[in-house]
N, C-alpha and C positions, 0 to 999 in steps of 0.2 A: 848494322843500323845504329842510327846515336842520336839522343837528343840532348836540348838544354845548352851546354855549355861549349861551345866550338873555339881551337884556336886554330887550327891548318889542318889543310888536305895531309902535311906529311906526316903530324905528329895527331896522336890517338888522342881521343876525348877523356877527359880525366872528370872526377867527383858528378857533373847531373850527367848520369850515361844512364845506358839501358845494353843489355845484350851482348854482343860480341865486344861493341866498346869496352865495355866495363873493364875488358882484360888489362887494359894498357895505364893500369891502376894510376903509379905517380907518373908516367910521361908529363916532361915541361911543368912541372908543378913551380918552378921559378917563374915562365913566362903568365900559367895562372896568377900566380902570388902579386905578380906588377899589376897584372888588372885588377886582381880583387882591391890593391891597395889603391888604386887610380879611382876606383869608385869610391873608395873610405872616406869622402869627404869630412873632414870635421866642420859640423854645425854648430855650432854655442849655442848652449841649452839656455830655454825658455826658464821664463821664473815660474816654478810649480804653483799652485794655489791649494788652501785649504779646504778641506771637505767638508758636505754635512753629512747627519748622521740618518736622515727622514729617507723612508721610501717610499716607493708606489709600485701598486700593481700593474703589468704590463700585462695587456690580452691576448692570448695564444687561438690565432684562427684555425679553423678545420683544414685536414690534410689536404691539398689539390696538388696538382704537377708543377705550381708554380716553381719559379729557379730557389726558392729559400726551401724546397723539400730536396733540392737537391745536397749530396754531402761534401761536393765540391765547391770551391768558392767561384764565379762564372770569371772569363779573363777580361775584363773591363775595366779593372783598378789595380793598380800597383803603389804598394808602400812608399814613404821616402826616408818617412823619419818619426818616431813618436818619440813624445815628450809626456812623461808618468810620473805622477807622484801619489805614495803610498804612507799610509797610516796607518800600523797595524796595533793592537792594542792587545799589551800583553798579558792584562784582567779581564776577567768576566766584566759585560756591562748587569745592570739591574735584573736582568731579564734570565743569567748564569751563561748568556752566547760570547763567548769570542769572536769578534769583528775585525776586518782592516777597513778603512775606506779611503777614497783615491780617482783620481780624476787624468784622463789622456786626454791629451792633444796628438793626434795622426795626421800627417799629411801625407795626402797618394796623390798620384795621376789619372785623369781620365785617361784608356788607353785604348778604347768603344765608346761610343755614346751611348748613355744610357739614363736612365731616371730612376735607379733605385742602386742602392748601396746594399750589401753583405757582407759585416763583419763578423768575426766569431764572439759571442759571448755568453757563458753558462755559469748559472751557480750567480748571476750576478743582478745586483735591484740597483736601475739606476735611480737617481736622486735628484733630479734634474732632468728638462727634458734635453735631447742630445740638441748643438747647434750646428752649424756648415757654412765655413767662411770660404769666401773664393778668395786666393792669393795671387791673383792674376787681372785683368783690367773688367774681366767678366762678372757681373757680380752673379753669388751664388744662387740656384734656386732654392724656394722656399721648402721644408718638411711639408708635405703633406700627411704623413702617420709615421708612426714606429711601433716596432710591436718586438717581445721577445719570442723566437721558435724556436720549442724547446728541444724538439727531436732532433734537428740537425743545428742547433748550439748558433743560432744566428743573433744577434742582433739585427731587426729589418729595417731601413727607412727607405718608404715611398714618395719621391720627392713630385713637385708639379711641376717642371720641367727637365731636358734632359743637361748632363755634366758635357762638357766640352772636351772631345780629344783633344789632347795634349796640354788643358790645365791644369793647375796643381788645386787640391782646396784641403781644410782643415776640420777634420772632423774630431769637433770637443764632444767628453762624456762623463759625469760626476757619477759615481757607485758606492756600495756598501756591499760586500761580502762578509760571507764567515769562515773564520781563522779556524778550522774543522782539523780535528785531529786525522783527515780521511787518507794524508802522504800524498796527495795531489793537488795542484797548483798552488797558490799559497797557503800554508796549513803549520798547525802549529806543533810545539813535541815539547814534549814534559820530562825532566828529570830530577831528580834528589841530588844536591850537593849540601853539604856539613848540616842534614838535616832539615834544610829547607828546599820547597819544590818550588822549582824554576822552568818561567817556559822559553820556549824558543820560536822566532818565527822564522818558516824557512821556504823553502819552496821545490818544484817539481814539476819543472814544464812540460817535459818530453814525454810522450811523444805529441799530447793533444791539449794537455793543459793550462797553456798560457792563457787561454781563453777565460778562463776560472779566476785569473786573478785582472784582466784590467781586456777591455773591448781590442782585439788585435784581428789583424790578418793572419791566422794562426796555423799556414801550410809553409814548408819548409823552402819552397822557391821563391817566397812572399820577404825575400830579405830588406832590412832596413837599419839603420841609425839607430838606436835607441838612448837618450838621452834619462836619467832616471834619477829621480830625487825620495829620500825616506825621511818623514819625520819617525820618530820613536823616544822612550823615555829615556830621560839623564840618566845616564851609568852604564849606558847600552851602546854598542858599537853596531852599525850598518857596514854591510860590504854588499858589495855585487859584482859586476864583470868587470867592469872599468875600474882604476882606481880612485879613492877619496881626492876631490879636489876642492871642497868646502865643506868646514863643520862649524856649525852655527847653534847656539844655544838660544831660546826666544821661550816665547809663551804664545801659546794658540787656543782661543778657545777656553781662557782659562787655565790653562794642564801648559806645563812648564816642559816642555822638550827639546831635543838636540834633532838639524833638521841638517844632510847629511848628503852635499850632491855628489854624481858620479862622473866620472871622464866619458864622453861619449863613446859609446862600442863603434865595434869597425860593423861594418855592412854583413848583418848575421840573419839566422834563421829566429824567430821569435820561439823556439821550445828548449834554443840556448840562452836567454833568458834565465839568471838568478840571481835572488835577493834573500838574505839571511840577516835578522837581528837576533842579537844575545847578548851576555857578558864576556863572551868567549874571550880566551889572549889566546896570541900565539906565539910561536917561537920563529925566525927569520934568519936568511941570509939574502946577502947582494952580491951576485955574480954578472954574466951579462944581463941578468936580468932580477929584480925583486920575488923572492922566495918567501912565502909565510903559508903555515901551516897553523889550523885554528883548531881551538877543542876547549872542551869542559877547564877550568881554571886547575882544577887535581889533575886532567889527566897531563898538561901539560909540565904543569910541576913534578911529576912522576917522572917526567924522560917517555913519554910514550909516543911522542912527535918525534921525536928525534930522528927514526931510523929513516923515515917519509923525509924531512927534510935533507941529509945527506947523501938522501938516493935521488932526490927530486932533478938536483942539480946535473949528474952527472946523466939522466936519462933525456933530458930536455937537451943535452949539447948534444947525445946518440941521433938523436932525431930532430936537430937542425943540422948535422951534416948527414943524416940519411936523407932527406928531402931537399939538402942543400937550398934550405927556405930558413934566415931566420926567426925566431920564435915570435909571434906576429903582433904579441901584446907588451904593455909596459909594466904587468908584473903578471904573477900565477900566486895565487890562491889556493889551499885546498883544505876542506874544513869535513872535521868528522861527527856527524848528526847522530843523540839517540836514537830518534827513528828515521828510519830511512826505506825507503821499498825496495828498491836494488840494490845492488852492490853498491853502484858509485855511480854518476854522472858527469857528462865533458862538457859542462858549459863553460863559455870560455872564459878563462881568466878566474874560474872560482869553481873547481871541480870538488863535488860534494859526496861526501861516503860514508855508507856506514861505519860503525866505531871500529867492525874489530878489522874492516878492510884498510883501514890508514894504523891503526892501534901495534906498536911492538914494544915487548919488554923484554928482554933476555934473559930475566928472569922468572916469566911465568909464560911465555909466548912459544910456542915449537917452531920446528924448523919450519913445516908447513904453513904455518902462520904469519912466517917470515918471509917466503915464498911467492903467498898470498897475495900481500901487503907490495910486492914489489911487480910481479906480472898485471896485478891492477891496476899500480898507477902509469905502469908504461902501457895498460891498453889507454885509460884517459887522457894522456897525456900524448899519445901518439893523432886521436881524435883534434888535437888544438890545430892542427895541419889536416889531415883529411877526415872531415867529416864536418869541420868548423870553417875553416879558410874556402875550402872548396867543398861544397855541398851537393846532395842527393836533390833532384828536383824534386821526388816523389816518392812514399813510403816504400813502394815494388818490389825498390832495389835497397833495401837496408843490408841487404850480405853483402853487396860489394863493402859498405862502409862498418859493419860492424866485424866481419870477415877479415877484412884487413887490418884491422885495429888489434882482431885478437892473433891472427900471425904474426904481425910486427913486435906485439907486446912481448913474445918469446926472445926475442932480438934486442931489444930495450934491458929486458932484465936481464939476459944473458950478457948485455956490453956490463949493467951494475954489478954484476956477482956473476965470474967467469967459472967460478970453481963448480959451479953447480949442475955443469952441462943440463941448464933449463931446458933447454931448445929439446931435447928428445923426449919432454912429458909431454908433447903437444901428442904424440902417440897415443897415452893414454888416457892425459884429457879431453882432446879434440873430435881426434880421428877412429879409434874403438867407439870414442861415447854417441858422435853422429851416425856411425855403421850403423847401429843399434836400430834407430830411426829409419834411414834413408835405404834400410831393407822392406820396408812395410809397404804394403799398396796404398795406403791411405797419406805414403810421403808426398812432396811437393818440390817444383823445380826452384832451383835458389832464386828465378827472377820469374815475378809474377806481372799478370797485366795490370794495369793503372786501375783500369774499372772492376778488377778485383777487389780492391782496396781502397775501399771507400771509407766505409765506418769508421769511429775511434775502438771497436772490440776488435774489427779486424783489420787495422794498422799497430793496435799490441800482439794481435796473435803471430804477427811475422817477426815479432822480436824471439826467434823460438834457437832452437841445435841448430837446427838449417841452418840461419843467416850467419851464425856465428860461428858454429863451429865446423859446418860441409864448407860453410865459404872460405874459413882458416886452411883448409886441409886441400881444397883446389886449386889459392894462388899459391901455396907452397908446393903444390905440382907443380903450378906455375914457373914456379922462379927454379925450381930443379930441372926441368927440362929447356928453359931459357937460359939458366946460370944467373944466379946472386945478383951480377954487378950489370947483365945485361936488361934483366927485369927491373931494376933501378932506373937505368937508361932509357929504359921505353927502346923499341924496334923500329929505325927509321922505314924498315921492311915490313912494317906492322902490316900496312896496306900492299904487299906484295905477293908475289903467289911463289915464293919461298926462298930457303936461307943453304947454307951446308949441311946447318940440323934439322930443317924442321920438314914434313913432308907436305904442309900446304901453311896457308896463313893463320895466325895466334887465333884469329877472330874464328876463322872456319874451326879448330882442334875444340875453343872453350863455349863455341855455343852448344855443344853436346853437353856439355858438362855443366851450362849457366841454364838451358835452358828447357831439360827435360829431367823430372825428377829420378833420383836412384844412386844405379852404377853397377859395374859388368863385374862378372867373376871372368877370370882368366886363364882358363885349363891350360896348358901343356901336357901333350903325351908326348913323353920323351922315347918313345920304340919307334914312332912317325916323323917327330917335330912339328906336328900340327899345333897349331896357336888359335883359339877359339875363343870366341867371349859369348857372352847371356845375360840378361840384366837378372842381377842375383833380389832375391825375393828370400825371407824367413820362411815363409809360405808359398813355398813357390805354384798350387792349386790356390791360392786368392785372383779376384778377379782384378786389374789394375785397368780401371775407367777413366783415367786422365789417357789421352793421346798425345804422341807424342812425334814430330814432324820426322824426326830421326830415327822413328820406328825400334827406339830403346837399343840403340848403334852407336858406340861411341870411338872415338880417335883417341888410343890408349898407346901411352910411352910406357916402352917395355925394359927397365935394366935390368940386367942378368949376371949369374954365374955359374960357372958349372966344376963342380969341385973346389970351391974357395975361390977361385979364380974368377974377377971378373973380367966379362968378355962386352963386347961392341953391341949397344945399347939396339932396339932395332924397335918398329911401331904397327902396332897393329891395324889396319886403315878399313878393316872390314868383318864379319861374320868370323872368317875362316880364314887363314894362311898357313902356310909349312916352310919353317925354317929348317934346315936341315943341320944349320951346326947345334942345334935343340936337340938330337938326337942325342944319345948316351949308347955305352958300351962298358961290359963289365958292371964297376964298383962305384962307375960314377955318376950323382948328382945333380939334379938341375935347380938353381931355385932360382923366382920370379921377385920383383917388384922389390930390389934392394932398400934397405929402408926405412921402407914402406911410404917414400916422396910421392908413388902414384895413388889416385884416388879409386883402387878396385882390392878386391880380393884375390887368389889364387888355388887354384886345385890342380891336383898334379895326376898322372895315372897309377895304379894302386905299388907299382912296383917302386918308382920314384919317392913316394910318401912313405915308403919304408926303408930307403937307403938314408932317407933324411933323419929318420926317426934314430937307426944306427949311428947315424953322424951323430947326431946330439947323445944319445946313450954311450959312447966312446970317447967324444970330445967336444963339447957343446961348443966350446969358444973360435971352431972353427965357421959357424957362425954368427953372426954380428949379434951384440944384444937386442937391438929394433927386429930382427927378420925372429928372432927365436922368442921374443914375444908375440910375433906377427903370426910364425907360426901356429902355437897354439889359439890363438884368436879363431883366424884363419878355420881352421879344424873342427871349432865348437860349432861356427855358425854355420858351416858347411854342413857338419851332421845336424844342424837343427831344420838346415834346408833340405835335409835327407838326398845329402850331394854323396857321402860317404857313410862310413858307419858310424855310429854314436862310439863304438870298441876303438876306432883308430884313432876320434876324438881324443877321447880318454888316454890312449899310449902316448900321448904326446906331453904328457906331464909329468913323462915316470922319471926322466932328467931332472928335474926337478930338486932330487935327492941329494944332486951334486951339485946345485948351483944357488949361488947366493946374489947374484945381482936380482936390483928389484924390477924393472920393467918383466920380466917374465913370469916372475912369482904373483905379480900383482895381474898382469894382464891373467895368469892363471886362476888367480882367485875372483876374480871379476866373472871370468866363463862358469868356475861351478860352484859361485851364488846363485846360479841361475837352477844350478842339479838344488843345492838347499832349497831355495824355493819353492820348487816343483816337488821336493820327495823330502821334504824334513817333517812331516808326518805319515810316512809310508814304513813298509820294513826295509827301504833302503837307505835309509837317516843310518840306521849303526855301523853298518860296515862304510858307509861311507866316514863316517866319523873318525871309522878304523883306520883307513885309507892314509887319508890327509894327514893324521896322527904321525903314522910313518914317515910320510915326505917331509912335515914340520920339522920334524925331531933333532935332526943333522942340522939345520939353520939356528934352531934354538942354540944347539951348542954353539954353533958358528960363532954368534951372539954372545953368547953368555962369553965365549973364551976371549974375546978381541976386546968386551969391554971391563976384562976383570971382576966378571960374576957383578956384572950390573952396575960397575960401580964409575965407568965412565962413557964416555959417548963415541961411536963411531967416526970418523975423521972425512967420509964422502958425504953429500946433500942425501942423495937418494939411498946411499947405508943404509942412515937414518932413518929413512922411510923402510926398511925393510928388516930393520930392527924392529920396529913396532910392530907389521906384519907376523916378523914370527912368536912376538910376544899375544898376540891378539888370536892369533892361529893353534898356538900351542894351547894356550887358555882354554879355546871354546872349545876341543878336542879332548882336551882332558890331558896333556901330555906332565909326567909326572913332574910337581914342584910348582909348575906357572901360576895356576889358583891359589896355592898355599904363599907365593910371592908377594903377586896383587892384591892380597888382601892383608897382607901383613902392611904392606907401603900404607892402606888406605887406613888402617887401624891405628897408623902410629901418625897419623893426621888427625884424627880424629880425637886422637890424643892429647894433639897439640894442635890446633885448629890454626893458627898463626904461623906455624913454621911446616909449610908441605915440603917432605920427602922425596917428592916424587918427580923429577925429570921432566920438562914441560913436555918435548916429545912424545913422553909414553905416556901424558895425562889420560889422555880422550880414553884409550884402550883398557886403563888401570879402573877410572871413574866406574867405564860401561861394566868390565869382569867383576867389581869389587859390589855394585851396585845388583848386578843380577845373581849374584852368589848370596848376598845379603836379602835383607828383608825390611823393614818400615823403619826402624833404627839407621841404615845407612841410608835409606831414600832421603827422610828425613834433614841429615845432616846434607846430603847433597843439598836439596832445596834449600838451606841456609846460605851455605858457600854459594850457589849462586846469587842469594840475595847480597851478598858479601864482598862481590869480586870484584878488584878495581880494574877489570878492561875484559871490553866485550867478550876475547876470543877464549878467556877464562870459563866466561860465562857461558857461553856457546857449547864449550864442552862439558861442561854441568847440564846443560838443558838437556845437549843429547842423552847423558850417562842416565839422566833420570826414566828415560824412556826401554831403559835396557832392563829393570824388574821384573820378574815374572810372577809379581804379584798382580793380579789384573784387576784389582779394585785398586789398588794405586793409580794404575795404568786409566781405569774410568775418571777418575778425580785429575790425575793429568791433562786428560784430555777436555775434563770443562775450564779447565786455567785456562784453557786457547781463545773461550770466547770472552774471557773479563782481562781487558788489556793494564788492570793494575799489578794482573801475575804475568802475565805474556804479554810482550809488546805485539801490537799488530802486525809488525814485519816478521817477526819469528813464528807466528801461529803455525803457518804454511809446515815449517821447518818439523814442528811440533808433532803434528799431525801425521807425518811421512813417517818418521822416524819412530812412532809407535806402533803404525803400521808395520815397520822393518824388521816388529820384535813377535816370533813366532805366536806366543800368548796375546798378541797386542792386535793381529791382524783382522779377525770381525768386529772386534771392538772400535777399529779405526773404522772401517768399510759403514757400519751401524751408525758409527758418530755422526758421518758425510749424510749422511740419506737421510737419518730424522734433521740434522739440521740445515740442509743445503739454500735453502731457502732465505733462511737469517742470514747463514753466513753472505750469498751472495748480493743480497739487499744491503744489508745492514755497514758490510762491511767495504764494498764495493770494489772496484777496479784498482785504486790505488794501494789494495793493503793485502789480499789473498794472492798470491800465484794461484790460478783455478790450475790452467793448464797442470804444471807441478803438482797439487796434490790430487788430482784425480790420475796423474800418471803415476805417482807414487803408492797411492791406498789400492791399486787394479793391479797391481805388478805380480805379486804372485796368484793371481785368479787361472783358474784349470780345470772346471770343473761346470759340468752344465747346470748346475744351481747359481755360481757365479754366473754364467754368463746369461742367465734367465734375471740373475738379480740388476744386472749391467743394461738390460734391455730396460725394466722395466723401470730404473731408475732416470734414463733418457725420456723415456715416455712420459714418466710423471711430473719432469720437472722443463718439459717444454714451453710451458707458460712464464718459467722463472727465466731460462735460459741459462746458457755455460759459459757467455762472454769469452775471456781468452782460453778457455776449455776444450771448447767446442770440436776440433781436430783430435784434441788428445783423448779425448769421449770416442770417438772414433777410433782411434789407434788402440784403444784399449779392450774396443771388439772384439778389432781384428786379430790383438795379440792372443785376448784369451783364447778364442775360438783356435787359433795355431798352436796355444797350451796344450790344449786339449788334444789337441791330436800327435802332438807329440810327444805326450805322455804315455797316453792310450798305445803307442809304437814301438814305444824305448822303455819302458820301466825294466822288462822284463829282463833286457840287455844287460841295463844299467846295474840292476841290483846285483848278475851273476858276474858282473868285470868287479862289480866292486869287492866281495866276496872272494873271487878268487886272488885278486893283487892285496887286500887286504893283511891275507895270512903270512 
């Protein structure tokens, strides 16, 4: 099935899809590109007019069924084009409020008859009453009322007679808002440069917000023109999507301004809408296309643009010859905000980011950093094509397009920086970190119904792992089972009932996988050959109340090998099959799911899991580093589904001793943070201590000897990452020398506060060991250094490090800087708050913080500035205990009248999680403590 956006029977529907379509991601995204550009009409913008600054109160009627209680917009009116002009004021007026005020002109189509209009508008007084010009031979009817409704974010007018299909008319609106520090729709961000505080005004459409800042049609198939004029004060620069195509210096009102029009946008969704004034500069190049990269006046001058701009270029040509669409605008933009609530933003033509996700210095920045900064501007950047050119009709489906934004971004940075082999962290970022998830009963299918997703709480709660990261990990089954350059191509056979490879159609294999939540584990018993699946559950006794038409059955591509060797891929189409060359004899081996390209698990039968175990104990590198990560993955969550034993879990880390690459050590350490969790106040915290001390130890050296006793860097990307590991590992283990290293680096900064010692890579890990080994003396000076630091990601690691004391009166004072945003920015609270939970001493302390304050914070602070989801997933993570989960109940129940907003699911997930703590605990301690004990010695 498919809606929205149709080009032929032969070729698949691309960007507004639903369902099995969805699969056939970029098919013909050139013959899209011709239409979308054949609509792009250019209109020449209207002359803006100036604003007053007077308001009035609008009357909000009681609830009825009327269509304005509905939270959809009714299909009666279609955009064409607005014409907006904004005034944002970058002073308090008398009153101490920051204001913008600004007036649209929209023209739509009648497209039903009808006598009443519904546009979106919240947060907004207008100043004026609205007017309605007909542009067609008809004149308009008259207003009969208008009213603001606040629930469902309307502006209303009742008119006294009906609009004519297929006229066009002009709906004018004069406003005043407030420039609200809230990081939602226009809103304003404060920073300190050479002593003086400077504000900014910026903005934050997506996913609801546009509404907030000028009367729009504010749903993402509601596409239009938009024409957009800024006044703002001399000395100050406007940019928005389009480029500057007049700046004019006048006097308005008395107050002497620069009044700043824009190139009309191409035919967009209004929550790609942005507008930003500052002093900002930037730094530029001209290739095929206009490159400028904006920031604080320092941080440009520092060289911290720099790496963003030479990456910009060559990721933007990666992705007009992957789409073989050129880049659709006449310049890109991308500009890094003090505050910011996400990462980053694709709006087109001015992709906006936090500091430290554009921010690199090579001399205070790590490699991760580096990383960072470059997998995120190829997910935004990838967005300028699918997600901007060709659009979602409707929230539902936001995995197809954030899903595919963060696969491709693997490919974007992997074309900028080939040495890094990025492409295989999507393993440990993506696909481990969704498993996590999309094992719970409480997960959800990547594509939901329309009339699910109504509200603005619950169009942000799907921006969640799912959309992003189960969707990453599906089309990359996708394109592995299709092949690269055929998944590029689209399947002229898309619509056919099959290929050489496939065993039925794309559409029948992905609507298992798009459109019921989860995913199978995949047994092999290699003494039978039998090939079996089950929808894998953490809990496999939770109840799972969503139904599912597929009866939790999915069409799973199975590659294989048996002794190193791999053999002739084959599919499993049902409950049960038997392969017979699956069979094994002797000495040899079977493993499943090479890779790890498909989207399931694996279990093997007991005798198999131990010739595997042998293989890696003899010679690990006989398998691939992705499967030997996979493996122990694989193993942890199995024993945690009580698939296997916790004991076999555990043997599958004792390789470990010999191996230095990092997807296994990390994917290993990621599994038994979860043993620290659950048992780092039990009497299995010591021997486990013991344990890990062991396996560390050989890597420490590893480490120490390759970079001459610390004294230079590793030569691979992920080395590096596993240099820090075994610095950070050996540390918290106690392994002799680490503690007494890290704190000498931290001591001889301290010393000299201006010249740090210490290797931007192993900052984060040096900061945290130096910081909890210490006491209010190094907290202290932490807290300075980051009041100190010239670029976010510096910073960033100082906020964490500070959280790692095991002073916990520190740790209380900590955690009230979260609610006073002159010490913590309100994008960072979230951050703040997790990460002290993270820290053994810290974790009632966090839990207590949320509950006495949950209320302010979600009031006060709102939608724009908390991740709820994130930190209630975060402060509940290690709970195990029937007092937690008695405190978990009653903390739902009391704050039902507040509500969880984007929470609300991960409140649930964190039930269900405890309550499978518990029982897993309650199961496995006793195991656990006597494996660790005995391998210990």
């Amino acid at each position: 099935m498919a809606k929205g956006f149709f080009i032929s029977k032969t070729v698949a529907v691309v960007g507004i899809v639903v369902g099995a379509a969805a699969v056939a991601t970029i098919i013909a995204l050139s013959v899209l590109y011709s239409q979308e550009k054949a609509k792009n009409n250019e209109v020449k913008p209207s002359e803006g007019t100036t604003t007053t600054t007077t308001t009035t109160a609008a009357p909000t009627p009681a609830p009825s069924n009327e269509p304005w209680d509905s939270y959809r917009l009714p299909d009666t009116l279609l955009p064409d084009t607005y014409d907006v002009t904004l005034w944002p004021r970058l002073k308090p007026d008398d009153r101490g409020i920051y204001i913008f005020t600004g007036n649209s002109s929209v023209v739509f189509r009648c497209v039903k008859e009808t006598d009443l209009i519904l546009i979106h508008s919240n947060k907004l007084n207008l100043t004026a009453a609205p007017t309605l010009t007909a542009l067609g031979s008809t004149p308009a009817p008259t207003i009969k009322t208008h009213w603001m409704q606040v629930t469902t974010q309307y502006l209303v007018i009742q008119l006294n007679d009906n609009l004519k299909v297929g006229e066009s008319y002009e709906l004018f609106t004069d406003f005043l808002g407030e420039l609200a520090d809230d990081l939602s729709g226009f809103y304003r961000s404060v920073y300190q440069e050479d002593g003086q505080e400077k504000v900014v005004a910026t903005s934050q459409m997506h996913p609801t917000h546009a509404r907030k800042t000028f009367p729009c049609f504010d749903e993402p198939a509601m596409k239009a023109v938009f024409h957009i004029t800024v006044l703002h004060e001399r000395g100050t620069v406007a940019l928005s999507n389009g480029i500057e195509i007049e700046t004019v210096n006048t006097t308005v009102d008395g107050t002497a301004v620069t009044i700043t029009r824009f190139e009309p946008t191409p035919r967009m969704s209004s929550y790609l809408l942005a507008l930003v004034v500052s002093d900002f500069t930037n730094v530029q190049s001209i290739q095929s296309t206009l490159i400028r990269i904006w920031a604080r006046r320092k941080a440009v001058a520092d060289g911290h643009c720099a790496y963003a701009l030479n990456l910009t270029g060559p990721v933007l040509q990666f992705f007009e010859d992957y789409y073989k669409v050129p880049y659709p605008l006449s310049k890109s933009d991308q500009i890094a905000l003090p505050d910011f609530y996400f990462g980053a933003m694709e709006n087109w033509g001015l992709v906006t980011y936090r500091e430290t996700n554009l921010f690199y210095d090579p001399l205070i920045s790590s490699n991760a950093n580096q990383e960072q900064t470059a997998t995120i501007i190829a997910h935004e950047l990838a967005h300028m094509w699918f997600g901007n050119l060709v659009t979602l009709k409707w929230w539902n489906e936001v995995w197809l397009n954030e899903g595919f934004s963060t696969y491709v971004s693997y490919l974007g940075a992997d074309y900028a920086e080939p040495t890094w082999n990025v492409k295989d962290l999507i393993i440990l970022d993506d696909v481990h970190r969704v498993f996590a998830v999309d094992a719970l009963a409480s997960s959800r299918p990547l594509s939901s119904k329309e009339e699910d997703i109504t509200r603005p709480e619950q169009i942000s709660e799907v921006f969640d792992t799912i959309s992003y990261s189960k969707g990453a990990s599906v089309l990359r089954m996708l394109s592995d089972f299709l092949t690269e350059p055929v998944f590029l191509q689209g399947l002229k056979a898309v619509d056919s009932h099959g290929t050489a490879l496939l065993p039925t159609t794309v559409g029948e294999i992905m609507d298992r996988w798009v459109l019921q939540m989860g995913f199978p584990v995949v047994t092999i018993n290699t003494a039978t050959g039998q090939l079996s699946q089950k929808h894998f559950l953490l809990d496999a006794e939770s109840a799972v109340d969503t139904p599912s038409q597929f009866d939790y059955e999915w069409i799973v591509p199975v590659n294989w090998m048996k002794s190193g060797v791999e053999q002739t891929p084959v599919w499993l189409l049902e409950r049960s099959a038997f392969h017979s060359e699956m069979r094994t004899v002797g000495g040899d081996w079977v493993l499943l799911n090479l890779n790890l390209t498909g989207y399931y698990r694996v279990n093997y039968d007991a005798e198999n899991w131990e010739r595997i175990l042998n293989q890696l104990n003899s010679y690990h590198q006989a398998v691939s580093v992705i499967n030997r990560a996979q493996i122990v993955d694989d193993a942890f969550n199995l024993a945690r589904a009580k698939m296997i034993p916790v004991s076999l879990a555990l043997n599958t880390t004792k390789f470990l001793a010999q191996e230095t690459a990092y997807l296994p050590w990390q994917s290993a350490l990621n599994n038994l943070d979860y043993f620290y969790l659950m048992f780092d106040q039990t009497d299995v915290y010591e021997s486990m201590q013991a344990y890990l001390r062991k396996q560390v130890t050989p890597l420490f050296e590893h480490f120490r000897n390759i970079t001459a006793d610390w004294t230079d860097v590793p030569d691979g990307h992920t080395d590096q990452y596993n240099q820090v590991n075994a610095i950070r590992v050996a540390c918290s283990t106690g392994v002799d020398g680490c503690q007494n290293l890290t704190a000498e680096w931290f001591t001889q900064w301290m010393q000299h506060p201006a010249q740090n010692p210490i290797h931007p890579n192993l900052r984060s890990t040096v900061y945290c060991s130096a910081v909890a080994a210490g006491g209010a003396k190094e907290w202290d000076f932490a807290w300075e250094m980051l009041h100190t630091a010239s670029i976010a990601s510096e910073a960033e690691k100082l906020m964490s490090a500070l959280a790692c004391t095991k002073d916990t009166g520190l740790l209380e004072r900590y955690l009230t800087f979260t609610l006073d945003p002159a010490k913590i920015r309100k994008q960072d609270a979230t951050s703040v708050i997790v990460q002290v939970a993270g820290n053994v001493e810290g974790r009632s302390l966090a839990w207590d913080f949320i509950t006495l304050n949950w209320r302010y914070i979600f009031t006060e602070y709102g939608v724009g500035s908390f991740s709820f989801a994130k930190l209630i997933s975060g402060v509940t993570r290690t709970f195990c205990t029937q007092r937690q989960l008695d405190q978990l109940l009653q903390f739902k129940e009391q704050n039902a009248d507040v509500g969880f907003g984007s929470a609300s699911s991960a409140l649930d997930q964190a039930i269900e999680r405890t309550r499978a703590n518990m029982e897993w605990v309650s199961e496995n301690q006793s195991e656990v403590r006597d494996w660790f004990r005995a391998e210990a010695a």
